[in-house]
ZAKOLTOR-95722 format. One record per residue (C-alpha): residue number from 0; x, y, z; residue in one letter. Coordinates in steps of 0.02 Angstrom, whole numbers. Each point is the difference from the previous one (the first is absolute). Layout:
N
BAVO    nr        X        Y        Z   rest
BAVO   NUM        X        Y        Z      A
...
END
This chain:
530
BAVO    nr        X        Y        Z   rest
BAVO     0     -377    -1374     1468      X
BAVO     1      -10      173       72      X
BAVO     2      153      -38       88      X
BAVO     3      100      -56     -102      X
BAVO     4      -68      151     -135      X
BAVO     5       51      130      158      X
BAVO     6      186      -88       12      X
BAVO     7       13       22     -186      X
BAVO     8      -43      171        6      X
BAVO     9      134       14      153      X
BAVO    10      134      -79     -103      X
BAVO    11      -37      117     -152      X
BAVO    12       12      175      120      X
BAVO    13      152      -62       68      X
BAVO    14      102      -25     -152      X
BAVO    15      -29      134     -130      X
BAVO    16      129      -84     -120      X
BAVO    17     -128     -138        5      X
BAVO    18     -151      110      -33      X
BAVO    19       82       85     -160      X
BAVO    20       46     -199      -56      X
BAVO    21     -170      -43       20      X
BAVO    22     -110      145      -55      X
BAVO    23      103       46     -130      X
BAVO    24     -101      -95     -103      X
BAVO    25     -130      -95       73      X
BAVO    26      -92      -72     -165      X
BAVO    27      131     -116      -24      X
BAVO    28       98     -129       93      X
BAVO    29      169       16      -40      X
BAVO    30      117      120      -64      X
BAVO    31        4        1     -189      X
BAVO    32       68      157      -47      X
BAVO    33      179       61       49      X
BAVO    34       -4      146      146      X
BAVO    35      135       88     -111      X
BAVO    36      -78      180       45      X
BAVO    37       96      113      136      X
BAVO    38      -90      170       66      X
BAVO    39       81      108     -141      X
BAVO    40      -41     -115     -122      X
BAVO    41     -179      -20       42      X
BAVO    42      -24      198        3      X
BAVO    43       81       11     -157      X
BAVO    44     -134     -131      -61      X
BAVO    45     -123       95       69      X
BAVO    46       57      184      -69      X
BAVO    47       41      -59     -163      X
BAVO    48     -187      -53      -19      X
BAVO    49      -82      168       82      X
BAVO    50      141      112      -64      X
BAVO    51     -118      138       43      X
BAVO    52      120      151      -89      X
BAVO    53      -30     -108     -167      X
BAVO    54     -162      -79       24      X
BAVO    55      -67      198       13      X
BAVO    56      118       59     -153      X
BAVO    57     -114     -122     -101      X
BAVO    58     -169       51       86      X
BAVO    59       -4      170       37      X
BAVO    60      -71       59     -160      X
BAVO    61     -169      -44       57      X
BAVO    62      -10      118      158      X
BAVO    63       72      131      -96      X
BAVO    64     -147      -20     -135      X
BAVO    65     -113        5      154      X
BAVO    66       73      174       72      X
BAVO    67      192       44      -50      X
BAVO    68      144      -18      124      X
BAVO    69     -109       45      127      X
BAVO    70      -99     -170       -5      X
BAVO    71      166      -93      -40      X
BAVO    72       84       72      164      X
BAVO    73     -138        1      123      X
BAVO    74      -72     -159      -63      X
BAVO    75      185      -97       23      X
BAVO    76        1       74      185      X
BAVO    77     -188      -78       54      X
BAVO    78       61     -163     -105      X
BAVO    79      156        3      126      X
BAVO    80      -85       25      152      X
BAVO    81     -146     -123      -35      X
BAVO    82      124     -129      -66      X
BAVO    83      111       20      171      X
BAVO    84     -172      -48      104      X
BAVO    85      -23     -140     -117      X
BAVO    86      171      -78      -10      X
BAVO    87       10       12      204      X
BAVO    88     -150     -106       12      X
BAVO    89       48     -146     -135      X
BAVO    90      191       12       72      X
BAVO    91      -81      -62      177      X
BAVO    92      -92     -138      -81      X
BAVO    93      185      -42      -85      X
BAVO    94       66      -13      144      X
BAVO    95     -120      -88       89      X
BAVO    96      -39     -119     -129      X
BAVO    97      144      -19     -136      X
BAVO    98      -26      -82     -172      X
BAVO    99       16       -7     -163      X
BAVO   100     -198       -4       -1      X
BAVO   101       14      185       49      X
BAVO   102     -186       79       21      X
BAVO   103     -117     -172      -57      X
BAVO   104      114      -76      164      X
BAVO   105      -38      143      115      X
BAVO   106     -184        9      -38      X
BAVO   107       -6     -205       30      X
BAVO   108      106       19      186      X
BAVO   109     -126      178       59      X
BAVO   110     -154      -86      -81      X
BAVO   111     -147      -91      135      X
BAVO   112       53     -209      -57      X
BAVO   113     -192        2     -109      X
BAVO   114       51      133     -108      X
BAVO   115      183      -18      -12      X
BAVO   116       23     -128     -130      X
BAVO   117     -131      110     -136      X
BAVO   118       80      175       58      X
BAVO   119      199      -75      -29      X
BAVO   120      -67      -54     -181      X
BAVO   121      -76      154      -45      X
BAVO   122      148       98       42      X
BAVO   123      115     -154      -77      X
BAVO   124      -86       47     -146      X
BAVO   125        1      198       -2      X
BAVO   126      197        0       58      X
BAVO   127       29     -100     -133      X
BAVO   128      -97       82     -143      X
BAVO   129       79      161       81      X
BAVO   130      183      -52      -17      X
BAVO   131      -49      -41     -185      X
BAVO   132      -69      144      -46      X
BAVO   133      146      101       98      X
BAVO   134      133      -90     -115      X
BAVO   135     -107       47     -155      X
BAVO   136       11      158       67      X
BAVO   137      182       26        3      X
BAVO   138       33     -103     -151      X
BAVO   139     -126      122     -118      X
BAVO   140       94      159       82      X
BAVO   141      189      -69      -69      X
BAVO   142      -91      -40     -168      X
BAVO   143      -89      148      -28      X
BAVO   144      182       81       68      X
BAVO   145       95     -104     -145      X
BAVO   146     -121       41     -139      X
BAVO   147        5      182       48      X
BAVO   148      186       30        8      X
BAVO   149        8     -110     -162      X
BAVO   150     -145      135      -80      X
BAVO   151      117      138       48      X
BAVO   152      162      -40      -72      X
BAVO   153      -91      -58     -156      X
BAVO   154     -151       98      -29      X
BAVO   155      -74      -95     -167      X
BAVO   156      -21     -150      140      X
BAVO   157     -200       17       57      X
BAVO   158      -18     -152      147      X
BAVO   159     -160     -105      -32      X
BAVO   160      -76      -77      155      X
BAVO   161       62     -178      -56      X
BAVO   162      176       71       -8      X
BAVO   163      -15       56      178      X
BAVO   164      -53     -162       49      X
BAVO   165      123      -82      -81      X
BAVO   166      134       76      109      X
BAVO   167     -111      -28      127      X
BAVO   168        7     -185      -14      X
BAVO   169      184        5      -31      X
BAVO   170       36       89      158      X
BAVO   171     -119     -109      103      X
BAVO   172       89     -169     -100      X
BAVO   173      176       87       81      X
BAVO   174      -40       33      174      X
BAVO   175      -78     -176       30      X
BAVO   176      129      -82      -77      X
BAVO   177      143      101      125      X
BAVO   178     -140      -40      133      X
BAVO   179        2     -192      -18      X
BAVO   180      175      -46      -88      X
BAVO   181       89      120      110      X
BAVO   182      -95      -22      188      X
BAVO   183      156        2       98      X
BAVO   184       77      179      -82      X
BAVO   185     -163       86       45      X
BAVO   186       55       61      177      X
BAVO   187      150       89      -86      X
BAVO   188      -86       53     -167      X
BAVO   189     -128      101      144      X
BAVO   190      146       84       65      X
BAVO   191       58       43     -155      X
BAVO   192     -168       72      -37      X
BAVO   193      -30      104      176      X
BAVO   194      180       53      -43      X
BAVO   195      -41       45     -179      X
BAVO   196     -177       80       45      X
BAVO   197       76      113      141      X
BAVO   198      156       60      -98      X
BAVO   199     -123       37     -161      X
BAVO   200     -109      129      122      X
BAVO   201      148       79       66      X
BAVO   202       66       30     -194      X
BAVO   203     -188       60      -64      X
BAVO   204       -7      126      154      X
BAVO   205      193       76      -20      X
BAVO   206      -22       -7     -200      X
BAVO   207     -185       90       13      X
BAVO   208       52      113      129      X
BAVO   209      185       74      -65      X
BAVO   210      -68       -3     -194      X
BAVO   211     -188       70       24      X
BAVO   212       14      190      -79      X
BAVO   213     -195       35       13      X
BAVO   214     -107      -54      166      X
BAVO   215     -192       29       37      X
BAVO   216      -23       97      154      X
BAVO   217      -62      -54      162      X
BAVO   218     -173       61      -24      X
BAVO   219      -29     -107     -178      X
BAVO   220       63     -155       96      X
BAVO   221      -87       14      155      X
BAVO   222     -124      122      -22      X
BAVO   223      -58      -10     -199      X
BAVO   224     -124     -129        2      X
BAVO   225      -39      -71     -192      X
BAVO   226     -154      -90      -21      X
BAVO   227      -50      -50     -196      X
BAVO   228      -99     -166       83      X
BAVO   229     -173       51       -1      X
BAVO   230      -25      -14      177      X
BAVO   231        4      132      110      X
BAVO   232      148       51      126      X
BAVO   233       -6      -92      132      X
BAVO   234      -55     -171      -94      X
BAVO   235      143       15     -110      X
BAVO   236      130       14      112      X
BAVO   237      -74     -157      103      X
BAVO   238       -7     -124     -141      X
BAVO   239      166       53      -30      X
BAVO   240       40      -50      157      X
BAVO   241      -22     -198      -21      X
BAVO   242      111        6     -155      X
BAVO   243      169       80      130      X
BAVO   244      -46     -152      115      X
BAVO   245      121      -80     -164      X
BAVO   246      151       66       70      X
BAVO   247      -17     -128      146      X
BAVO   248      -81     -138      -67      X
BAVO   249       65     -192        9      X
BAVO   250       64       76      185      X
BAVO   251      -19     -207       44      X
BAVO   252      122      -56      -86      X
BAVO   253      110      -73      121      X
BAVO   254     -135      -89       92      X
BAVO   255       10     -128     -152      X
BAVO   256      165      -64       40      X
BAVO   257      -13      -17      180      X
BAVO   258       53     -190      -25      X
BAVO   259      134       55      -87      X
BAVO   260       81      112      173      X
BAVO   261       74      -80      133      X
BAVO   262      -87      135      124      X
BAVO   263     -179       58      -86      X
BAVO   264      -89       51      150      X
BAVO   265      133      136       26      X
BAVO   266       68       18     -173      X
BAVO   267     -164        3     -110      X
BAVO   268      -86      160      123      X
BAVO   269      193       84       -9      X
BAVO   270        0        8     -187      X
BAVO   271     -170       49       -4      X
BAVO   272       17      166      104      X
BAVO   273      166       36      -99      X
BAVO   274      -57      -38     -170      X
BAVO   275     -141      119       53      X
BAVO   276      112      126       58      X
BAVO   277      133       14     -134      X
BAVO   278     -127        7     -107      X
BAVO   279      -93      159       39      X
BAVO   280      203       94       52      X
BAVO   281        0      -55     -190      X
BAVO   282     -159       38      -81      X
BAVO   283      -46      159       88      X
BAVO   284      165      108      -35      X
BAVO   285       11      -70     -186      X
BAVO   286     -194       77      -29      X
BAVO   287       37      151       68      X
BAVO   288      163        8     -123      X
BAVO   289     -104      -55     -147      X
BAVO   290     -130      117       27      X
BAVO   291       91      143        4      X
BAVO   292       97      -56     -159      X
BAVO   293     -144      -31     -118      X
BAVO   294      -24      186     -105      X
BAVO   295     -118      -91     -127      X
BAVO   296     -142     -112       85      X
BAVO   297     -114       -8     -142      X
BAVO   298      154      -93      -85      X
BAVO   299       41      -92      175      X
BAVO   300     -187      -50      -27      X
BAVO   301       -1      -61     -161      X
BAVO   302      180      -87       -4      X
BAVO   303        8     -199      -31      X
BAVO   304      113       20      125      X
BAVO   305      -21      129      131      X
BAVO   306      170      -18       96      X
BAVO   307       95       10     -150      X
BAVO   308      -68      149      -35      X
BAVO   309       26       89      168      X
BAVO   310      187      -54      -16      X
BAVO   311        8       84     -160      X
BAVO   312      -77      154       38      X
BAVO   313       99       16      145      X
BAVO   314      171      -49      -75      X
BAVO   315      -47       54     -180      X
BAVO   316       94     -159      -67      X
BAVO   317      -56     -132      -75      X
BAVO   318      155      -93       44      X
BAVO   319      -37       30      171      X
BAVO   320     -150      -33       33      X
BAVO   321        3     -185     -112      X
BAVO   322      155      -53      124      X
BAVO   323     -136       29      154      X
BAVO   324     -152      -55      -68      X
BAVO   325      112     -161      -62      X
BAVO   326       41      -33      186      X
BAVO   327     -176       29       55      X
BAVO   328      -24     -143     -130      X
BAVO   329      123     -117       59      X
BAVO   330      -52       21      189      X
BAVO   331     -196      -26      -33      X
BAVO   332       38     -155      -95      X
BAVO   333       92      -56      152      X
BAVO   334     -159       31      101      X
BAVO   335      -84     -121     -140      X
BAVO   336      105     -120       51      X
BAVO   337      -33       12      190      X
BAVO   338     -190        1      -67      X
BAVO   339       27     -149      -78      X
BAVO   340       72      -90      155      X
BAVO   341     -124       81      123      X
BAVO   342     -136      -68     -130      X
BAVO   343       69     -167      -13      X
BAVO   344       30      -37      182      X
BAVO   345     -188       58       58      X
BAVO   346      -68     -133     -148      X
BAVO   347      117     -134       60      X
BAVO   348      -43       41      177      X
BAVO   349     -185        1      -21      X
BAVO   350        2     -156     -112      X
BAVO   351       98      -91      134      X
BAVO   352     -153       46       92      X
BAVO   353     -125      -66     -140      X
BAVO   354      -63      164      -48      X
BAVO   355       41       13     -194      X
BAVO   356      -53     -117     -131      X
BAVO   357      133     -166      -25      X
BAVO   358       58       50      178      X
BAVO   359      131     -150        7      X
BAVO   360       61       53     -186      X
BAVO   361       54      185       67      X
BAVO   362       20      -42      158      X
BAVO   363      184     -113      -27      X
BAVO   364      173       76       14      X
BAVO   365      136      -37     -131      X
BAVO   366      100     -125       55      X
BAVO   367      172       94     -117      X
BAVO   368      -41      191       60      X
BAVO   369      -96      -36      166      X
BAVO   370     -133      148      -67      X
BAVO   371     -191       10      -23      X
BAVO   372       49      -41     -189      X
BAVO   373     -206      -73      -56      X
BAVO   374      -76      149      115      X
BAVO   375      121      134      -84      X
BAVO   376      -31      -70     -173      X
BAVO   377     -202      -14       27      X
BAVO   378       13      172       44      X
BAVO   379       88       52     -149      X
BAVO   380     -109      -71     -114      X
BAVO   381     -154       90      103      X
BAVO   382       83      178       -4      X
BAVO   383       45      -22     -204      X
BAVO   384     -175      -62      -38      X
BAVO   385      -52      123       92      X
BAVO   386      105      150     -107      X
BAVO   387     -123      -54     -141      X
BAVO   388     -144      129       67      X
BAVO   389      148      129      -16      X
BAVO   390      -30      -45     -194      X
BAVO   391     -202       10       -2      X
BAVO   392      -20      161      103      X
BAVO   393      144      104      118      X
BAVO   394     -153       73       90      X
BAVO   395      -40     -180       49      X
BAVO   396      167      -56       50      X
BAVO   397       60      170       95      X
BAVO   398     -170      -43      106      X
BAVO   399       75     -163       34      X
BAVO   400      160       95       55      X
BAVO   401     -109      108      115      X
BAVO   402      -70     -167       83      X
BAVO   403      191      -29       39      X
BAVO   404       -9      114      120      X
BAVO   405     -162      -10       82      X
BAVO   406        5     -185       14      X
BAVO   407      181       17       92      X
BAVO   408      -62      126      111      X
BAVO   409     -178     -118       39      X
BAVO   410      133     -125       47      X
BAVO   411       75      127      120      X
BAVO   412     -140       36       93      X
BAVO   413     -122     -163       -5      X
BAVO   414       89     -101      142      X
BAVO   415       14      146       83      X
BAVO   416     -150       54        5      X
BAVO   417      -70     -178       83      X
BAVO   418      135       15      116      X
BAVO   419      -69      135       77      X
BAVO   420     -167      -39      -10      X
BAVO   421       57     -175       88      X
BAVO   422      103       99      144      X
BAVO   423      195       25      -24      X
BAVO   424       35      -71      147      X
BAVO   425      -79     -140       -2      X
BAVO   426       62      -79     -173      X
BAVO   427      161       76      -19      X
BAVO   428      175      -98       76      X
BAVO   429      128       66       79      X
BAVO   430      103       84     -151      X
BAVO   431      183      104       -2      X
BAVO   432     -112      134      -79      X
BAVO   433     -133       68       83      X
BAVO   434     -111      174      -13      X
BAVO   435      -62      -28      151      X
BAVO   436     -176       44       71      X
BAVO   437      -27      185      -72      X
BAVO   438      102        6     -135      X
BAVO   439      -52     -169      -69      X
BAVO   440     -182       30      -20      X
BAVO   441       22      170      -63      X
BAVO   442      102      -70     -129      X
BAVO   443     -130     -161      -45      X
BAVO   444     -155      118        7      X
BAVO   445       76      133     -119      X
BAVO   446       71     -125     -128      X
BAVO   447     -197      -60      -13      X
BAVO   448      -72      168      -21      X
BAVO   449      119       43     -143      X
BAVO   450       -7     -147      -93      X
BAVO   451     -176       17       -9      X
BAVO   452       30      178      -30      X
BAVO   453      104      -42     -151      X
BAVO   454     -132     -137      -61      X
BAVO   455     -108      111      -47      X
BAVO   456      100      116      -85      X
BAVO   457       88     -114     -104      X
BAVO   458     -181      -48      -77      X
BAVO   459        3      185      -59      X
BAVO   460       47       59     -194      X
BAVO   461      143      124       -2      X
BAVO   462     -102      112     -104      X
BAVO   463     -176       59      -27      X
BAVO   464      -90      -19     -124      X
BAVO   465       55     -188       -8      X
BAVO   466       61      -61     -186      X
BAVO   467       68     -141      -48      X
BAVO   468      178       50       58      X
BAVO   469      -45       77      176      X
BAVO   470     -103     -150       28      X
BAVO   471       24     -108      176      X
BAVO   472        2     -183       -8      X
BAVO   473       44      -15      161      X
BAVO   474     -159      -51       67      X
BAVO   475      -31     -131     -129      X
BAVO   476      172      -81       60      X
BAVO   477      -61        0      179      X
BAVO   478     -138     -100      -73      X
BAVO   479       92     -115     -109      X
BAVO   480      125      -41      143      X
BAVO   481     -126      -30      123      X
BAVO   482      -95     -139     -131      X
BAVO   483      170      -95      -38      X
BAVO   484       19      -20      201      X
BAVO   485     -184      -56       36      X
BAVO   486       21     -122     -156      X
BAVO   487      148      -67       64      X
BAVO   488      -76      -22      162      X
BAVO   489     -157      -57      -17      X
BAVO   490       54     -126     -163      X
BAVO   491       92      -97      113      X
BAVO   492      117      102      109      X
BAVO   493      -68        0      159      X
BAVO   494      -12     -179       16      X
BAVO   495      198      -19      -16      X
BAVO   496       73      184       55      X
BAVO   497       22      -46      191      X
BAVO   498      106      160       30      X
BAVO   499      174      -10       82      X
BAVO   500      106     -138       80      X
BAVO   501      151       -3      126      X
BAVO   502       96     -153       61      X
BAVO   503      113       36      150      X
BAVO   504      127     -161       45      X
BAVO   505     -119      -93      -95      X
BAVO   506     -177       40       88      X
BAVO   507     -117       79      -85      X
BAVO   508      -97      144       95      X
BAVO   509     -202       54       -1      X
BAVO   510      -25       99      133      X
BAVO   511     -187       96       53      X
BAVO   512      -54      150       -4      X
BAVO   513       73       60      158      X
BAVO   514      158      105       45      X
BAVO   515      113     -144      -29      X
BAVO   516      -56      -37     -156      X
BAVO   517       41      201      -62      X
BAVO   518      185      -53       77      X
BAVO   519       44     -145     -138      X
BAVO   520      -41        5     -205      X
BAVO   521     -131     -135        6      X
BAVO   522     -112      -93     -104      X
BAVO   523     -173       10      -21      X
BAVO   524       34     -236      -74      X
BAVO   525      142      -75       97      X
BAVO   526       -1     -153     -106      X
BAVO   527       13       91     -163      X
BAVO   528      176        8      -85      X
BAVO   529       42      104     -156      X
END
């Protein structure tokens, strides 16, 4: 056996084309899904979902709450620099171990064989519940977007919470219905998008910067520090902080259609590092332009809709500033719609695996569109059932939103984290991308830290004294989360979750716990079959 296993693993070094056939995506046995994505194509998948320039147009109100521009500007550069660590680390586990299974895969290949069928579960779960609560996310920003701009141009219209939701369902109903009638046009509708997204800054920074009559001065936007919170200095600006790690969240988002490249162990870590990177030459340059073009911040601060706002004190015209905000709309429902996929692919993936409730139901490709169209659907249904708390209490649901990005960001740094507890190299396989032996711990031991940095201060309220409105519910979601997974698992779960399986030529592989076995994606139950 140990032979043979040590030929196999010679076979798989020598022919990388091989390797990226067979890791791709090990949790299934043959290809189902099309491998329609090219390089471009994939980063546009995975910009059009971080979109950092427009995901912090839609956030940024919070930091400024917490301490002016100061906390919005200094608080996007930690974000940046913490999120490169991070996104170095999970791009080496990419491209070491390439799936549609994303994180709950990497944490099963690092994990000792004991643990590693109850640690890929748990994070099957959280990714998933993440990816949900991401696309909720975005779809509540273009809603509350639509209602707004409608409020504006008719001012007798006063937007109920059900109303909101409303849209909200409509735009959810859209962007899975392009998602699974329309599979193969998604490659080109990306491009369209990373197109669209990058021409929209380049038109908000010339239109804010030739129109703007009226700028703050360097000292109120780096200096003037604004804190109405509660908390003191220092506290403010750092709680602040966890809200700017927005700009870079859902930084995975190619990982989930590895299967779907004909090169993921290269690809996948390639539009990683560039989605990263043309986001902050995009984010950071546009704050700095915003900042200096807002002469009213109590009425940035108290707009429905911030961004419009800075456009129209900085163009002074209505016209204007509707036209951008209008393509800020269109390009963040395209990110819903790369949500969407992203969600639906890491459901089918993880049912294929037996991790989700009527796992053969969502785990079947349509025969007509060759898409995740069950997974896709279930997940609709989940993030519009969901929009109902929106209805009850926005306190409730905007804590929800805030799980979005701690739960993405636990993802991050889990498998990490027992990788180098474990030893780095000892578990990891050869891989195109590689940090090698400084950088790579550095990188694994700071995305830790922070995320448990970030933990804690996402459990605390943005103001003091607490009311009902400043009120965190974050921890409570923590909790409720954690209870659906241990239900799941203990009601019957870990008898049939067996983890992942990989068929190569037709034999099915289980190797140890020994070097080998960190070479090939195993299985912790060769004869299981999903």
């Amino acid at each position: 056996m140990n032979d043979s296993m040590s030929k196999l693993a010679d076979q798989l070094d020598a022919k990388s084309d091989d390797v990226d056939h067979v890791v791709s995506d090990p949790s299934h046995k043959s290809e189902e899904l099309p491998r329609q994505f090219s390089l471009f194509s994939t980063l546009a998948f995975g910009f059009s979902m971080t979109n950092s320039w427009l995901g912090y147009s839609a956030t940024f109100i919070t930091p400024l709450l917490l301490g002016g521009s100061p906390t919005v500007f200094f608080g996007l550069i930690a974000a940046s620099i913490a999120s490169c660590f991070i996104t170095a680390g999970l791009a080496e586990l990419a491209s070491a171990y390439p799936s549609s299974g994303g994180q709950y895969h990497f944490a099963y290949m690092v994990s000792p064989p004991k643990y590693r069928t109850l640690v890929a579960f748990i994070m099957g779960w959280l990714s998933v519940v993440a990816w949900a609560l991401t696309s909720a996310s975005t779809a509540l920003v273009c809603a509350q977007m639509i209602g707004s701009l409608a409020g504006i141009y008719n001012p007798s219209y006063i937007g109920e919470a059900w109303q909101t939701w409303m849209i909200y369902v409509l735009l959810v109903l859209i962007a899975t219905g392009i998602v699974c009638l329309l599979p193969s046009c998604l490659p080109r509708g990306e491009m369209v998008m990373f197109v669209s997204s990058f021409l929209g800054f380049i038109a908000s920074f010339i239109v804010v910067l030739a129109t703007q009559k009226h700028t703050q001065s360097a000292k109120a936007v780096f200096i003037d520090f604004k804190n109405n919170s509660g908390w003191s200095d220092g506290t403010s600006f750092i709680i602040g902080l966890g809200t700017c790690m927005y700009a870079f969240l859902a930084i995975d988002g190619a990982c989930h259609i590895a299967g779907e490249l004909p090169n993921p162990r290269s690809d996948v870590p390639r539009a990683m590092g560039l989605t990263m990177l043309i986001g902050m030459m995009t984010v950071i340059p546009w704050t700095v332009v915003f900042l200096f073009s807002i002469t009213d911040i109590d009425a940035v601060a108290s707009s429905s809709i911030p961004v419009y706002t800075i456009y129209l004190q900085a163009t002074q015209s209505q016209s204007a500033a509707t036209v951008l905000t209008v393509w800020i709309l269109f390009v963040y429902f395209g990110a819903l719609v790369s949500c969407i996929v992203t969600t639906g692919r890491l459901a089918y993936a993880f049912s294929r695996d037996g991790g989700l409730p009527c796992a053969g139901f969502f785990a079947q490709i349509h025969h007509k569109y060759h898409a995740p169209v069950n997974a896709t659907v279930g997940c609709a249904v989940v993030i519009i059932t969901y929009g109902l708390i929106y209805i009850a209490s926005v306190t409730a649901f905007n804590s929800f939103i805030s799980m979005s990005i701690l739960s993405l960001n636990l993802t991050y740094a889990l498998p990490q984290a027992i990788l180098l507890v474990r030893g780095r190299e000892r578990i990891l396989p050869k891989r195109p991308f590689n940090l090698g032996h400084y950088l790579g711990p550095i990188c694994n031991a700071f995305s830790i830290i922070w995320v448990l940095f970030i933990t804690i201060l996402f459990c605390f309220p943005t103001s003091v004294p607490t009311t009902t409105v400043s009120m965190n519910y974050v921890s409570v979601v923590i909790t409720g989360i954690s209870l659906l997974i241990m239900v799941s698992w203990w009601g019957g779960k870990r008898k049939t979750f067996s983890g992942l399986t990989i068929e190569i030529q037709g034999l099915e592989v289980a190797p140890q716990d020994n070097h080998l076995s960190s070479s090939i994606p195993s299985t912790g139950n060769t004869s299981s079959s999903h």
